[in-house]
C-alpha positions as CSV (number, residue, x, y, z in Angstrom):
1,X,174.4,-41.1,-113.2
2,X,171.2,-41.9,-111.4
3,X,171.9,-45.7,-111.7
4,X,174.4,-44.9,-109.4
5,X,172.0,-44.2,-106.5
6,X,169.9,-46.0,-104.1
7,X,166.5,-46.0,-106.1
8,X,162.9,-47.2,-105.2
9,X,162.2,-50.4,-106.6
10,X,161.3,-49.9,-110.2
11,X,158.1,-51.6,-109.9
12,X,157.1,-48.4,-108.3
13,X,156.0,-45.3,-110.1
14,X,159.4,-43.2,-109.7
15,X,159.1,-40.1,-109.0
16,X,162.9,-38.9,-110.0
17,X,162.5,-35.3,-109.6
18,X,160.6,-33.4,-106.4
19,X,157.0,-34.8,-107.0
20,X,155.2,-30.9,-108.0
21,X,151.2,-30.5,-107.8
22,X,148.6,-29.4,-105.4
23,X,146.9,-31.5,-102.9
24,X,143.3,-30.1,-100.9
25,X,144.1,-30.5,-97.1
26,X,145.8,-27.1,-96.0
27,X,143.7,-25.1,-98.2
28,X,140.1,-26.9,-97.9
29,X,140.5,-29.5,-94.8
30,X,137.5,-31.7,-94.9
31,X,135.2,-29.7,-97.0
32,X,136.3,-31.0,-100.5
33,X,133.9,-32.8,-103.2
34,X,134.4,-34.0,-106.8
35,X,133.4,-30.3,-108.2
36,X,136.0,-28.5,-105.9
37,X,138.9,-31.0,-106.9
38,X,138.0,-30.7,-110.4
39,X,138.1,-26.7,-110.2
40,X,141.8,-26.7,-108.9
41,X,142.6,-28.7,-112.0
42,X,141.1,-26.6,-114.0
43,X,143.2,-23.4,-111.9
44,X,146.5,-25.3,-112.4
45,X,145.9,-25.2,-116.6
46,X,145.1,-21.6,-116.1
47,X,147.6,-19.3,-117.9
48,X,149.3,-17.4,-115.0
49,X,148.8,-13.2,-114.6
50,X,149.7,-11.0,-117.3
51,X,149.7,-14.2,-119.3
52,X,152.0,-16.1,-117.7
53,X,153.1,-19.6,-118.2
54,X,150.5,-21.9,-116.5
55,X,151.0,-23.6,-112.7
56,X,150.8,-27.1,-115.3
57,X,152.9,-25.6,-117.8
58,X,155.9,-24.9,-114.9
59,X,155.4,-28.7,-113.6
60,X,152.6,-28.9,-110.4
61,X,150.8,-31.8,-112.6
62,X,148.7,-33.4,-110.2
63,X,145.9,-32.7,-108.6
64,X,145.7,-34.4,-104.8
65,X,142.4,-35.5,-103.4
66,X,143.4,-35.6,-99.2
67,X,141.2,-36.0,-96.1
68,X,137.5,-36.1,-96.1
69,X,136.2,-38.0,-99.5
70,X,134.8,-41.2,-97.5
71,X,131.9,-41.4,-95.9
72,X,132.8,-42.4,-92.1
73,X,130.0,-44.0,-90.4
74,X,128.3,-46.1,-93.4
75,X,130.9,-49.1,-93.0
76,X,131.8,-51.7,-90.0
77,X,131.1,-50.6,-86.9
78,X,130.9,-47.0,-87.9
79,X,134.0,-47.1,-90.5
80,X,134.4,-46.4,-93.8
81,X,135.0,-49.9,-95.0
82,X,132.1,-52.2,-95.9
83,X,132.2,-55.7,-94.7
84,X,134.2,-57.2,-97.7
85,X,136.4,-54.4,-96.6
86,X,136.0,-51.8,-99.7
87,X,136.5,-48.3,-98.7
88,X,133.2,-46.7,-99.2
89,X,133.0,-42.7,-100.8
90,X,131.0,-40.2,-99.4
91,X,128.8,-40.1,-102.5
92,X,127.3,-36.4,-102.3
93,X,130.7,-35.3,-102.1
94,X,132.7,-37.7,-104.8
95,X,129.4,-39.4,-107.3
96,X,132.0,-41.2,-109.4
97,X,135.7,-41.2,-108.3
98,X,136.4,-43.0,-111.8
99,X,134.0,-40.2,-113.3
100,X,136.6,-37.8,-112.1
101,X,139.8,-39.2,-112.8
102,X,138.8,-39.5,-115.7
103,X,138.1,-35.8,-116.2
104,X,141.3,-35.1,-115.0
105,X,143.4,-37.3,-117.2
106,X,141.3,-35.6,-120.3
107,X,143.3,-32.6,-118.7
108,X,146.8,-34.2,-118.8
109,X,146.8,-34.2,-115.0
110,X,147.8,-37.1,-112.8
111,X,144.9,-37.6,-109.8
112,X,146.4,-38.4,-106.4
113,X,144.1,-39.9,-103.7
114,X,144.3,-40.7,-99.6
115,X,143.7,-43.6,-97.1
116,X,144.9,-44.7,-93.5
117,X,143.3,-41.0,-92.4
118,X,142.8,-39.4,-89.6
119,X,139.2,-37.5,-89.6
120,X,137.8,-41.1,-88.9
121,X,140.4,-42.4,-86.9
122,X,138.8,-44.2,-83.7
123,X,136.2,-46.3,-85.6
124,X,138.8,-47.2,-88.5
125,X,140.4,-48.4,-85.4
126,X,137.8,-49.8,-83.8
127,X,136.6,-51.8,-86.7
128,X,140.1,-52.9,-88.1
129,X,143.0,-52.6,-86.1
130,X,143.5,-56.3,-85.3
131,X,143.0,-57.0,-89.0
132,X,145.9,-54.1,-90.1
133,X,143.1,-52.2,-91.8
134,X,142.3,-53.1,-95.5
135,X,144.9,-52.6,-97.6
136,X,144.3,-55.0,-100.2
137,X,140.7,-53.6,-101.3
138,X,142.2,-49.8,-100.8
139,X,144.9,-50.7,-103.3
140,X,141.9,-52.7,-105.9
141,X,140.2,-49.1,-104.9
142,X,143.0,-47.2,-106.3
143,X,143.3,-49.5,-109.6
144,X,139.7,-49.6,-110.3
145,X,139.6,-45.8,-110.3
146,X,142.4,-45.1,-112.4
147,X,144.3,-42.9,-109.4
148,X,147.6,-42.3,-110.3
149,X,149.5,-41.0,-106.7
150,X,148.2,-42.1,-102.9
151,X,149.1,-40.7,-99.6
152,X,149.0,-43.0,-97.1
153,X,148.5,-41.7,-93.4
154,X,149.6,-42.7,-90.1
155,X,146.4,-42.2,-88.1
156,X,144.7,-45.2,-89.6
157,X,145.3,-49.5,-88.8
158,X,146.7,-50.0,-92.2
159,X,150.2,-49.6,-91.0
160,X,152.1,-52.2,-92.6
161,X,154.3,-49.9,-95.3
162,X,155.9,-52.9,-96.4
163,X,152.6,-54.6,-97.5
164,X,151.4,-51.6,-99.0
165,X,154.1,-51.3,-101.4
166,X,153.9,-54.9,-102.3
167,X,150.1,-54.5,-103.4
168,X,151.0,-51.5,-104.9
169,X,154.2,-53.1,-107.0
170,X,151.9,-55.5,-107.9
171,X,149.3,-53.7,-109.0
172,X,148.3,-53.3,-113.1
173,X,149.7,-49.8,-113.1
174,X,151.7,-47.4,-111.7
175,X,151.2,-45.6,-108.7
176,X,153.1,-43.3,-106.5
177,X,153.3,-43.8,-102.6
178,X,153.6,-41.0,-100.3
179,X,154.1,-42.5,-96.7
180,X,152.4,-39.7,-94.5
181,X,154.3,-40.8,-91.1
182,X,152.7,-44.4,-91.1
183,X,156.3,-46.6,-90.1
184,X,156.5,-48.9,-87.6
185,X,153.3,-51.3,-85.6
186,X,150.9,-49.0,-84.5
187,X,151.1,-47.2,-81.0
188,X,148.4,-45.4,-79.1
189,X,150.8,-42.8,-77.9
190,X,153.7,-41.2,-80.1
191,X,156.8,-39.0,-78.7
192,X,155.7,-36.3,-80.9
193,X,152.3,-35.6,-79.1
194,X,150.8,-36.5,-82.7
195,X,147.5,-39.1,-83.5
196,X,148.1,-42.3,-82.0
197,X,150.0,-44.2,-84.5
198,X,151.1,-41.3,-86.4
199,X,154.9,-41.5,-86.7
200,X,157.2,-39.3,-88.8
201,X,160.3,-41.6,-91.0
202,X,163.6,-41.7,-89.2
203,X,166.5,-42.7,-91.5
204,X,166.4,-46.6,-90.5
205,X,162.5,-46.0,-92.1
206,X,163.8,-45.2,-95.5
207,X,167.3,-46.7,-97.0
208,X,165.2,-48.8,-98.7
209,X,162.2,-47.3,-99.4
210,X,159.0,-48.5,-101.4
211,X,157.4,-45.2,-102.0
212,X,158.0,-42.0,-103.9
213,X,158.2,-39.4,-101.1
214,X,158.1,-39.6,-97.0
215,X,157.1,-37.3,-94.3
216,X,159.8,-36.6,-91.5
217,X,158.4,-33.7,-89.9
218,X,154.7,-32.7,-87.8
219,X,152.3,-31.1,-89.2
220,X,153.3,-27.5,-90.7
221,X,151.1,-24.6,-90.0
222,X,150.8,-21.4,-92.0
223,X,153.2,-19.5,-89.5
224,X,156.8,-18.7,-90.5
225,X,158.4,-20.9,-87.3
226,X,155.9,-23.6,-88.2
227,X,157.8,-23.9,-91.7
228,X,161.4,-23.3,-89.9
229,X,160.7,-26.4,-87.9
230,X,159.8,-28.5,-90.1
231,X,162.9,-27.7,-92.3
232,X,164.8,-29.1,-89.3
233,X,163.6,-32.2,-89.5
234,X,165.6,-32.9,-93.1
235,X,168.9,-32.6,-92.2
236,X,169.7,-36.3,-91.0
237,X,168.6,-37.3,-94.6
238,X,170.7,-34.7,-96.5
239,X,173.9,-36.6,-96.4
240,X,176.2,-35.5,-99.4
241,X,178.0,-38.9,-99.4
242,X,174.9,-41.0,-99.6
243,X,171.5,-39.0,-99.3
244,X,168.2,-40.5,-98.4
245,X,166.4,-38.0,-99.6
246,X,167.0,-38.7,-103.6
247,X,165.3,-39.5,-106.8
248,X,163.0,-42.2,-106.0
249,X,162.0,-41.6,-102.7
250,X,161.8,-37.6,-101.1
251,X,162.0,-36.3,-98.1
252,X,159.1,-34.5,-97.5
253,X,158.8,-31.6,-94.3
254,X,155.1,-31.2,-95.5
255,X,153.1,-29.6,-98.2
256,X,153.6,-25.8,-99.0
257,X,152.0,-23.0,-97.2
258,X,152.4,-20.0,-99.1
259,X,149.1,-18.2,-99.6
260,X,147.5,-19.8,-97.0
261,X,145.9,-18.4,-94.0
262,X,144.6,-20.3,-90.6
263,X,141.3,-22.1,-91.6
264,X,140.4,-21.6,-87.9
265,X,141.7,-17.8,-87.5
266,X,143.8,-15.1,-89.1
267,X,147.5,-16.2,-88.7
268,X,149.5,-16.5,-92.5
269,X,152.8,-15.6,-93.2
270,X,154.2,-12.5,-95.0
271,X,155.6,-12.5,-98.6
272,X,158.8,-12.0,-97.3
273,X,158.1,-15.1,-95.2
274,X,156.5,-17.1,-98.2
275,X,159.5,-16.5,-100.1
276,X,161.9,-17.9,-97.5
277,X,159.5,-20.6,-97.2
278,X,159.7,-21.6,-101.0
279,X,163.3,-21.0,-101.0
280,X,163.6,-23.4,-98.0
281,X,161.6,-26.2,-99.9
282,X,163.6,-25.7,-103.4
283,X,167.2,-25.8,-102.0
284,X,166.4,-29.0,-100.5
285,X,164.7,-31.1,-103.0
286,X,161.5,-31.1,-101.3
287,X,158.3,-31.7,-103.3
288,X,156.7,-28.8,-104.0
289,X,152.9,-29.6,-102.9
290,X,150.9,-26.3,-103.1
291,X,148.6,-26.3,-100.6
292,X,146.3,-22.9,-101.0
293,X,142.9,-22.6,-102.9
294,X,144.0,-22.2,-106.4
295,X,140.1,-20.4,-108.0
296,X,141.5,-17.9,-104.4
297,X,142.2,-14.8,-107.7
298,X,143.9,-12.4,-104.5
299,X,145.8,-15.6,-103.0
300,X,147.0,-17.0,-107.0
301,X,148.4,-13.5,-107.4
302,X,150.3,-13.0,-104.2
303,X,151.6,-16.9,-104.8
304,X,152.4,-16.8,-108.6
305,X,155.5,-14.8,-108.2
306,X,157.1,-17.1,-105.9
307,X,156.0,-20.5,-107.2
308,X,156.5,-19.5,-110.9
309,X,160.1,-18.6,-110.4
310,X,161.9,-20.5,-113.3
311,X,165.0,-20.5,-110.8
312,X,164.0,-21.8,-107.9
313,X,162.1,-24.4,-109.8
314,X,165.5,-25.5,-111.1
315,X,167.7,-25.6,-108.3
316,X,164.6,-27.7,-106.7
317,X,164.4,-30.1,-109.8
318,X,167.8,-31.0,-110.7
319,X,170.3,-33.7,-109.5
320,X,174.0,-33.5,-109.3
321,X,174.5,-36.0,-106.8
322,X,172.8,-34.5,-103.8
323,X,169.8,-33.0,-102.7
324,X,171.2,-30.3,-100.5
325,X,172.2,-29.5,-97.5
326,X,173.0,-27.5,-94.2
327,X,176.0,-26.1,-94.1
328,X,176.2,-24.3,-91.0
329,X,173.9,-22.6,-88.5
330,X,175.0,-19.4,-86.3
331,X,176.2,-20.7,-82.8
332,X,173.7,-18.3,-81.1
333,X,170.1,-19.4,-80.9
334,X,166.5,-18.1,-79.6
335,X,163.4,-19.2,-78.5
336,X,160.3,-18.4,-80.6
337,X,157.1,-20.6,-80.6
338,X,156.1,-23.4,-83.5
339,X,152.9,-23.9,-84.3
340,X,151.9,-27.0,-86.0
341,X,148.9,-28.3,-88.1
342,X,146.9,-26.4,-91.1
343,X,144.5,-25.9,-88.4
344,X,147.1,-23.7,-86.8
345,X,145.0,-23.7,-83.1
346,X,148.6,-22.4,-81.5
347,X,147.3,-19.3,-82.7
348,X,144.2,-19.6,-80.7
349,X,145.7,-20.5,-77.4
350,X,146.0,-24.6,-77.7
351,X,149.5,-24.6,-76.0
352,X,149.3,-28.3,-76.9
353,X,149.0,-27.4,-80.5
354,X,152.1,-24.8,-80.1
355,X,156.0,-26.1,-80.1
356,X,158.7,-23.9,-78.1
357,X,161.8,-24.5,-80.2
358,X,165.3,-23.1,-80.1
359,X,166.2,-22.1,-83.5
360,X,169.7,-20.4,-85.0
361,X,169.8,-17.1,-85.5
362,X,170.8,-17.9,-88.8
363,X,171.3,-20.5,-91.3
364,X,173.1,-21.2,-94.4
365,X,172.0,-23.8,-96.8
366,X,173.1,-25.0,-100.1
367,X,173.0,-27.3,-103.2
368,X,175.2,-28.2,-106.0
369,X,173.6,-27.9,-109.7
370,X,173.8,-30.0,-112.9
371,X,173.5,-28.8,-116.7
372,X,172.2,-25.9,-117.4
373,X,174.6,-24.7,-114.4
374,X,177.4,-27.2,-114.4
375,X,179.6,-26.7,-111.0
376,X,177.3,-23.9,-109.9
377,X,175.8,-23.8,-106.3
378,X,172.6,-22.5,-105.3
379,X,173.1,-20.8,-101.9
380,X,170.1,-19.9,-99.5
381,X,171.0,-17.8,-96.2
382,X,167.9,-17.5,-94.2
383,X,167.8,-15.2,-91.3
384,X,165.6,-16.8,-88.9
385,X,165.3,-14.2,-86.2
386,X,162.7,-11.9,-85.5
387,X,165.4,-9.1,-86.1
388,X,167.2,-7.6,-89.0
389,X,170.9,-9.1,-89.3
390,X,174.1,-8.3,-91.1
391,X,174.8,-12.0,-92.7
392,X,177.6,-13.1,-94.8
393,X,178.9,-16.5,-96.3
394,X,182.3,-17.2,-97.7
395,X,183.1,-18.8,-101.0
396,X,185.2,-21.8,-98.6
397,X,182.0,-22.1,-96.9
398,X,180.9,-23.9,-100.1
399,X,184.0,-26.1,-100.4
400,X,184.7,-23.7,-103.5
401,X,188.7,-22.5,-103.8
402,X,188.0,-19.5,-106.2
403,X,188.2,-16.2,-105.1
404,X,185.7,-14.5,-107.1
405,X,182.4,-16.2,-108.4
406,X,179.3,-14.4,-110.6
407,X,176.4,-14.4,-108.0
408,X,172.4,-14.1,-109.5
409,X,169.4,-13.1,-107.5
410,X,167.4,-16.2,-108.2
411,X,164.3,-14.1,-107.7
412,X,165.2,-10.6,-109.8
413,X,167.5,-12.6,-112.2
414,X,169.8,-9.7,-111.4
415,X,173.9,-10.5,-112.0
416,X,176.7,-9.2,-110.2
417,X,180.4,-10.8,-108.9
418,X,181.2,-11.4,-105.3
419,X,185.0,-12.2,-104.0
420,X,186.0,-14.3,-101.5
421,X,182.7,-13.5,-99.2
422,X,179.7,-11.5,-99.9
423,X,177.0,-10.0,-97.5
424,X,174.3,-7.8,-96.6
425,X,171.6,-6.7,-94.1
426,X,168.8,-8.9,-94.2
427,X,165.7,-8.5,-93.1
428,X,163.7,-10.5,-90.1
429,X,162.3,-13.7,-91.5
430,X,164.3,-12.7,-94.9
431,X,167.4,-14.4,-96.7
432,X,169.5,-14.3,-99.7
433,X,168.9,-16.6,-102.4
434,X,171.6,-17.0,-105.0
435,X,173.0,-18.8,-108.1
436,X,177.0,-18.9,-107.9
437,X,179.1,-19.2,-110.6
438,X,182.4,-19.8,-109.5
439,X,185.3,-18.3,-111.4
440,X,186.9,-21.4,-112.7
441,X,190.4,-21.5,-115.1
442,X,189.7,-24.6,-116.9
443,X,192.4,-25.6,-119.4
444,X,191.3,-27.7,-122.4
445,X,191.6,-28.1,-125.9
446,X,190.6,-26.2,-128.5
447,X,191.1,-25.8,-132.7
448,X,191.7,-22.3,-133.8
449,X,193.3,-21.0,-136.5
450,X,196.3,-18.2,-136.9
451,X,196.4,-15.5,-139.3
452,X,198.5,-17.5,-140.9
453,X,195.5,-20.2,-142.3
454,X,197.2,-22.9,-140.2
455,X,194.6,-25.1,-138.3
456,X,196.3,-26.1,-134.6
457,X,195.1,-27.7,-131.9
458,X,195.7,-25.8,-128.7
459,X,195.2,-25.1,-124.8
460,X,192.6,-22.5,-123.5
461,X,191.3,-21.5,-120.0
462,X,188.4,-19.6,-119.3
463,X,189.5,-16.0,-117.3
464,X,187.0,-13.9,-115.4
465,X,188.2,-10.4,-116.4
466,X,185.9,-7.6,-114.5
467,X,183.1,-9.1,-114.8
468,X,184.3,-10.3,-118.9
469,X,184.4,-13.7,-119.8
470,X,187.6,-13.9,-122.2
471,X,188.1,-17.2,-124.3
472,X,192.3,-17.0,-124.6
473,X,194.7,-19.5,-126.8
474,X,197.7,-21.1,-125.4
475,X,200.3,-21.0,-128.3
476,X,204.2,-20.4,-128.9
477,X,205.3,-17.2,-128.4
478,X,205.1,-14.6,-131.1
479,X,202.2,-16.4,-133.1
480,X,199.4,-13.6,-133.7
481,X,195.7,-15.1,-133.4
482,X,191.8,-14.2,-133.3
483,X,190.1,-14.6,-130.0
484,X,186.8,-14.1,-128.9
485,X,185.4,-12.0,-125.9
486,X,182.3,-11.4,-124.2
487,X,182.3,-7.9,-122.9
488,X,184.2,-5.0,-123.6
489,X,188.2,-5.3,-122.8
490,X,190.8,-3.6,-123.9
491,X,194.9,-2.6,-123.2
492,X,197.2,-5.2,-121.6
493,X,195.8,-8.3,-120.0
494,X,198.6,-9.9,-117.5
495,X,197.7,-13.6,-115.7
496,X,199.6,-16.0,-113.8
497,X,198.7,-19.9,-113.3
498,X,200.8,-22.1,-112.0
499,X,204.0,-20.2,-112.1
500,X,203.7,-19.4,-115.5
501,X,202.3,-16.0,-116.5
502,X,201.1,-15.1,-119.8
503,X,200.9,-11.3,-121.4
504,X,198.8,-10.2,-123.8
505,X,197.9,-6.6,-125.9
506,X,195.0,-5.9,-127.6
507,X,195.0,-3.3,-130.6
508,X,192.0,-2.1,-130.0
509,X,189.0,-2.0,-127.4
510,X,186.7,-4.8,-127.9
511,X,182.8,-4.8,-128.6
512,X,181.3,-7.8,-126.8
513,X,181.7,-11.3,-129.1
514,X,183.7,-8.9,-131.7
515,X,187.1,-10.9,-133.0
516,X,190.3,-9.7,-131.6
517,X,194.1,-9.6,-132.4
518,X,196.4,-10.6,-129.6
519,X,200.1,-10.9,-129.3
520,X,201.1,-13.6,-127.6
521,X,204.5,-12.1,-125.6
522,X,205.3,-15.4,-123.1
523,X,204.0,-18.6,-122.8
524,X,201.9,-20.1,-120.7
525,X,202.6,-24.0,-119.9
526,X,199.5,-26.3,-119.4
């Protein structure tokens, strides 16, 4: 199936399913060295609370080195590149980048590193603008060192994407390519108020794409509307018919801020909040880059329940087709303030810093789902307001025709059946987040054998019978046969498909997978 799709090139390292790990930025900013990098690696093989699986064994397998390792001054004109053009580290921080890649492959983990930054911006530019910064010894850099992952920025001179992934398809091994908003020539000024040169991919940036993963929104800050924004920004590359975002190359609204708090202040979300926040990322493929201080014991706790859910992580992993999508918003919107950046200095009064955006009052999202849940949709309604609502969805919202489905809660597991529509009051900043199942009558064929020791082949259809799942033989009248059922039935059982209705009497109630005797009374035509 995925041959089908508009892959990277395979020279690339693929990343097929939403790239999961951690990566130092939102968490640490700047102030990151070889021992703190080393000490999330060690958190993410760390068996969870209570003995829980570990953040490695659930999938976040690499460990992302961002901002800050290079030592910005020591190079050209008060760069980081020497004057063959190597990118130099800042040594008391990172001793032996080899040293620690090394340390984290002996771990299992994959090691992702950063260039074309923004913490050393004007004398990058300053030295190597006209040159288009030095890609080729950034790229014999990452090789040297054994990184497997890179983030490339927008703020830097190295802004030829297409060059980038050439060096890096030709490179002895496999690396994966985040670009981090650097498309297009450079420009000192950018429509988003962003760094000069820092531009997030539009859907001309990516149909053929040479990296893994792509950022198309600003910068997200640990503030509920910061995330709601940002989720925004995905929709143009959501396209059921032909999706941009897809295994190869991600759309990407930003690494994760659940558990995090301003660096600069006191602004975080709520659980609530970092809930919808996760749910937002999984429904629509987006990598799931953690982003807070893993060896944080208070913040691992409050996050491990909503990044450990086996659930989400599925409905974010998985590939039917498409990666998600929107699939409608309420008509009637607000105003509420964005703030952007992990240095969230909205909070602190920079009105440049915070975005007035219109949002919906609410929104409902959704994605179909493979094997293990073949036909099943996960469904995500988010109430964005600042206000407990009374939201619904309908089945036809979905495109599904049945009129009754089995619902789960992805986060309690809980199981219950919905018909047509299904709703309830949610909470401000809150949502829904469900697995549906719909109720399907799927004729087939199927061997069973009669009372009588004759082996036939015959037609069956899966019924949903109050809340039963009843596994039922088509045959000629009057033939007595075992069935099976899954839950407790019992009496007369009448259905109509088609035209044709079938009628059937059990002797006696049924215990759940306990063999029955029916009496087929009519048949039912195929």
């Amino acid at each position: 199936f995925l041959a089908s799709c508009n892959l990277a090139d395979a020279r690339l390292a693929q990343a097929m399913r939403p790239p999961m790990g951690w990566r130092s930025w939102n968490a640490l900013l700047a102030n990151i060295s070889q021992n703190k990098i080393l000490a999330q690696a060690h958190a993410l093989l760390a068996k969870g609370p209570n003995g829980g699986q570990s953040l490695f064994e659930l999938g976040y397998a690499t460990v992302g080195v961002d901002d800050g390792w290079y030592a910005c001054g020591q190079g050209v004109n008060g760069s980081f590149h020497n004057i063959t053009g190597s990118p130099i580290p800042d040594y008391k921080k990172f001793p032996n980048v080899g040293g620690l890649a090394k340390d984290i492959h002996r771990l299992g983990l994959k090691l992702g590193w950063y260039f074309n930054g923004c913490s050393c911006q004007q004398e990058e530019l300053s030295a190597w603008l006209t040159q288009g910064g030095c890609p080729v010894k950034d790229v014999e850099f990452l090789v040297a060192n054994k990184i497997d992952a890179v983030k490339i920025d927008g703020c830097g001179p190295a802004h030829n994407m297409s060059l980038w992934s050439e060096l890096i398809k030709a490179a002895p091994r496999l690396i994966e390519v985040e670009n981090c908003a650097n498309n297009g020539p450079f420009h000192w000024h950018t429509s988003l108020n962003e760094h000069p040169g820092w531009v997030p991919a539009t859907p001309g940036d990516v149909v053929n794409a040479g990296f893994s993963m792509y950022r198309v929104s600003t910068g997200i800050a640990p503030q509920f509307y910061s995330a709601m924004h940002n989720l925004q920004f995905l929709v143009p590359f959501l396209s059921a018919n032909r999706p941009l975002s897809r295994p190869g190359a991600w759309a990407h609204p930003d690494m994760l801020q659940v558990a995090n708090r301003n660096p600069i202040g006191n602004g975080t979300m709520s659980t609530v909040e970092w809930q919808t926040h996760f749910a937002a990322w999984c429904v629509t493929s987006s990598p799931l880059i953690l982003g807070f201080d893993l060896t944080d014991e208070q913040a691992y706790s409050a996050a491990y329940p909503i990044i450990s859910n086996p659930r989400a992580i599925d409905i974010n992993q998985l590939w039917a087709g498409e990666p998600g999508r929107l699939v409608k918003s309420s008509k009637t919107m607000f105003w509420a303030t964005a703030a952007k950046h992990a240095i969230d200095q909205c909070e602190n009064g920079l009105e440049a810093m915070c975005l007035r955006t219109r949002f919906p009052i609410w929104q409902l999202w959704a994605k179909t789902l493979p094997e293990p849940y073949p036909g099943w949709q996960a469904v995500l309604l988010i109430n964005l307001s600042p206000d407990k609502q009374d939201l619904s969805f309908h089945l036809s919202d979905l495109g599904v025709s049945a009129l009754q489905a089995e619902a789960t809660d992805v986060w309690s597991g809980n199981k219950f059946s919905i018909n047509s529509s299904f709703g309830r009051s949610v909470e401000a900043h809150g949502h829904m987040f469900l697995l549906i199942n719909p109720v399907r009558r799927l004729l087939n064929s199927l061997q069973l054998e009669s009372l009588e020791g004759v082996s036939r082949s015959y037609h069956w259809m899966h019924v949903s019978l109050g809340g039963s799942c009843v596994l039922i033989a088509i045959v000629s009248a009057g033939v007595l046969l075992r069935l099976q059922t899954v839950g407790h039935t019992s009496g007369s059982i009448s259905i109509r498909q088609g035209g044709h209705g079938l009628r059937m009497e059990s002797a006696e109630p049924l215990a759940p997978t306990m063999a029955g005797r029916f009496q087929l009374t009519q048949d039912l035509q195929p």
